[in-house]
C-alpha positions, 0 to 999 in steps of 0.5 A: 130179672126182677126180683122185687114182686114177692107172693104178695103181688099174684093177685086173685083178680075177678073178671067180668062176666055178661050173665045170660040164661043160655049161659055165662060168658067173661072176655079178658082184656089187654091191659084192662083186666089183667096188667099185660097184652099176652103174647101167648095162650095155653092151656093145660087139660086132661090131667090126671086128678090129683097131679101136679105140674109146674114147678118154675119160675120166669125171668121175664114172663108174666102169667095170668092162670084161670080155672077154665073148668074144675079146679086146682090150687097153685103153690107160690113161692117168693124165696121167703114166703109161700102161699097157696091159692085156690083157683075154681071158678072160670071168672077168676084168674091168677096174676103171677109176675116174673121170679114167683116158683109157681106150682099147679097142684091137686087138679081136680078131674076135667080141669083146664087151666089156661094160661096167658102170659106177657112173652112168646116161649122161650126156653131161656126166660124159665129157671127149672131148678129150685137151687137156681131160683134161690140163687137167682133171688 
């Protein structure tokens, strides 16, 4: 486990985008846009405005969150600190490294997050419970 990152270190980090009148397009690429090659690509849609989801922390696993569409705001938390950042735009992405609590929180309706993380799921790498988390830091 690695406990050094604090909130400090998700960084809001600005993608490059190709402007074209038919259209924006943004590519993310490994190890040049966001600082890990993701081994896993999700993403979360059709929830319900207002929601939340989330509410854990990895081991080992990094995760870079984009607001594909919509918004919705990400509660971080260090043990110590917490922080809350706000994510809205497609061309701006969330670098969230190993034992930061994350929570996704106040999805607007029509929001997508998707998410790219540095590991395959395994349920092992995730700490669910908050106790444990503080314990673990």
């Amino acid at each position: 486990m690695d406990n050094k990152y604090t909130v400090f270190d998700c960084n809001i980090i600005h993608l490059p985008r190709i402007h074209d009148r038919a259209g924006n397009i943004t590519a993310i690429e490994n190890n040049i846009h966001i600082p890990f090659a993701p081994k896993r690509i999700f993403y979360l849609y059709d929830i319900p405005g207002g929601e939340s989801r989330g509410a854990h922390a990895h081991k080992q696993c990094h995760q870079f969150l984009v607001a594909a569409s919509g918004s919705f705001e990400i509660i971080l938390d260090d043990g110590r600190t917490q922080r809350q950042v706000l994510l809205n735009r497609p061309y701006m992405g969330l670098h969230i490294p190993p034992m930061i609590w994350a929570s996704e929180t106040n999805f607007s309706s029509g929001s997508v997050c998707l998410v790219l993380a540095s590991h395959t799921y395994e349920a092992v790498d995730y700490i669910r419970s908050y106790d444990e988390f503080l314990s673990a830091k």
